[in-house]
N, C-alpha and C positions, 0 to 999 in steps of 0.2 A: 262489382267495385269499378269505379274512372280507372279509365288507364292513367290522371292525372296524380291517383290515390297508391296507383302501384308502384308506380315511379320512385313516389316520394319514400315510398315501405320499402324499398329497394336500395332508394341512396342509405336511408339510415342503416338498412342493413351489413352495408358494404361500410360505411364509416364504423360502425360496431364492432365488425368483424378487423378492420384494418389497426383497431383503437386494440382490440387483444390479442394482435398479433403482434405487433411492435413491445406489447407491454412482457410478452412470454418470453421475443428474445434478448429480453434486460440484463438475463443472468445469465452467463455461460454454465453449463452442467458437466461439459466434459470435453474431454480434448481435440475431439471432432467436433463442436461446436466453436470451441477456439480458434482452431487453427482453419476453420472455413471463414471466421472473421479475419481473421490476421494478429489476430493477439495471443494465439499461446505463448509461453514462453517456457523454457522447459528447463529445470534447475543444472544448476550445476556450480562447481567448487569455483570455477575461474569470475562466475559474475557475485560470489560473496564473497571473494575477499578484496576489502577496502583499500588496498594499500598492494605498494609496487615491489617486486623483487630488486634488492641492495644491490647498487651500482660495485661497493667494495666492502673488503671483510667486516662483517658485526663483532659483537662482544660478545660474552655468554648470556648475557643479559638482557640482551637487543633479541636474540635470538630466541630465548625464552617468551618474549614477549609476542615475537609474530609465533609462536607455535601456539601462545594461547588467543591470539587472535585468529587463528586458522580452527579451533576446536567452536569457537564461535559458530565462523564463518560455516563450518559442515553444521551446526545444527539450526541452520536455516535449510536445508535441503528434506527434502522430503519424494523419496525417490517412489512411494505407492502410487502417484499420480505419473506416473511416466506413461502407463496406458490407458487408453479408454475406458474409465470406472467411474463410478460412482462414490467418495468415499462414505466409510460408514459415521454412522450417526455421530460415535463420539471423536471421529473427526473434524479439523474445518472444512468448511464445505469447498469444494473444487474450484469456486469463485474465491474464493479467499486467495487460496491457493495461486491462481494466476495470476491476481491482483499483485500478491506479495511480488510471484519471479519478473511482473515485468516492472515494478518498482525497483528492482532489485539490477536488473538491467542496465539500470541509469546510474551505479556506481559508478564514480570517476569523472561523471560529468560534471563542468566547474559551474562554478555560483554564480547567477547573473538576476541584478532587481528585477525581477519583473518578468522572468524566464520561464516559459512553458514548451520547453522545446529539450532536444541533444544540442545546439548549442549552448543552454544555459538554463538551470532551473533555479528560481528561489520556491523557499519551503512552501508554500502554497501550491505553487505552479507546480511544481512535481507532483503532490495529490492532487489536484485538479486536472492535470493533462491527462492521469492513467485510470482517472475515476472515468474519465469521459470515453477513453477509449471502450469504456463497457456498458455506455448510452445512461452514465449517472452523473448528472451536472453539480459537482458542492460550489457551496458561494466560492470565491476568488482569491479571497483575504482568510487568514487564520483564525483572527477573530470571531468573525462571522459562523466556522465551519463550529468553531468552538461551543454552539447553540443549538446544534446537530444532536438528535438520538438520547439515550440515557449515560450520564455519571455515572463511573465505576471505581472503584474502592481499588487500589494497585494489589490485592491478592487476588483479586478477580478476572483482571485483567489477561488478554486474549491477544492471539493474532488476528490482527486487522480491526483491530481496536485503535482509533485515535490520541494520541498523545500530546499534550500541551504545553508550552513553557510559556515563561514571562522574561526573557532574555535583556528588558530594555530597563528592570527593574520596576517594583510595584508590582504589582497584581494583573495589570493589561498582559492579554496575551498577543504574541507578538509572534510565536515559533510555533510549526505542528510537525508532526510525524507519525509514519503508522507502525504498530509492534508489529518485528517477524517474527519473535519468538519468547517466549517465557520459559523458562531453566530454574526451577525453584525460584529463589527469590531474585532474581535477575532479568528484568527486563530489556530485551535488545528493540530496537526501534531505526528503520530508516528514515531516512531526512535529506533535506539540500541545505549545506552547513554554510554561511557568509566567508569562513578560514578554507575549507575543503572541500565543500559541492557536496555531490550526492554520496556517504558515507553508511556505516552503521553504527550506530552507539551502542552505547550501554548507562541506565539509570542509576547505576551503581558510582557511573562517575561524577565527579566532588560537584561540576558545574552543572550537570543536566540536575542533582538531585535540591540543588540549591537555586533554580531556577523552576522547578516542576511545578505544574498549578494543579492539571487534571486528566484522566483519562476518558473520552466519549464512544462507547458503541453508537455505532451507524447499521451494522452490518449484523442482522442474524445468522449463524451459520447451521 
């Protein structure tokens, strides 16, 4: 064989090889994989709950009301992934899993058009900044992501399933966000809200459910 023939059998080899190693480290598997990127993010009670502790006395009512946003906020936690494991099958998979806490991380941070940062996210730019931190590019726009993967039926629906609204009225979608969790028939979902920035909702309430278009898997788990 040329040495001009081995050269070339040599580049391609090293392009091939370079081509399936960058594609292996797409998905984080565990939390030594994460935290050698820089993105684990490891749960906890203070980054779920969406809201501040009362400068002065509540009511019984006010108080009622963060107790059951804090019953929320813990079933977003998921404390098996705290070490180095693999979770089992009919769990999300560990990439879920991160995705979710460092979504989640970004509670509090305020609403800004066109924000892909802790300075300011709008709802696109929050999914898109922490998709990318894990070497997965979504289009930019909500719409666009909206074209992404398979439609799913809201009993179906998963963590780290895409979520859709039409917030501008009509059927264009305008709003996304991803589920942290599903509670029987209760879907929770984070987002970066235009009133309150990065939040968690709930599909249960009067405006997301009057607003809802669709739900897209992107994500096998």
């Amino acid at each position: 064989m040329k040495l001009s023939n081995k050269i070339l059998l040599l580049f391609i080899f090293l392009i091939v090889t370079s081509i399936s190693f960058s594609q292996s480290n797409k998905i984080i598997t565990s939390k030594a994989e994460a935290e050698k990127k820089g993105i684990y993010s490891a749960p906890s009670i203070e980054k779920a709950i969406a809201y501040n502790e009362p400068k002065t006395k509540i009511s019984k009512k006010e108080q009622k009301e963060r107790e059951k946003k804090l019953k929320k906020a813990k079933a977003l936690l998921n404390t098996k992934n705290e070490k180095d494991i693999f979770i089992d099958k009919d769990e999300p998979s560990y990439f879920t899993e991160q995705l979710v806490n460092n979504l989640v991380d970004n509670i509090g941070v305020g609403y800004s058009f066109g924000g892909t940062s802790k300075n300011g996210f709008d709802c696109s730019g929050l999914l898109y900044s922490t998709f990318k931190k894990f070497d997965i590019e979504l289009p930019r726009v909500s719409s666009s992501m909206a074209d992404l993967g398979e439609k799913i039926n809201t009993t179906n629906a998963e963590k780290g399933d895409l979520i859709f609204f039409a917030t501008g009225g009509g059927n264009r979608i305008t709003h996304v966000g991803l589920i942290t969790e599903v509670n029987n028939d209760e879907i929770l979902f984070v987002h970066a809200s235009t009133s309150s920035g990065v939040i968690i909702s709930s599909l249960t309430e009067t405006y997301y459910q009057n607003t809802f278009v669709q739900i897209n898997r992107i994500l096998e788990n």
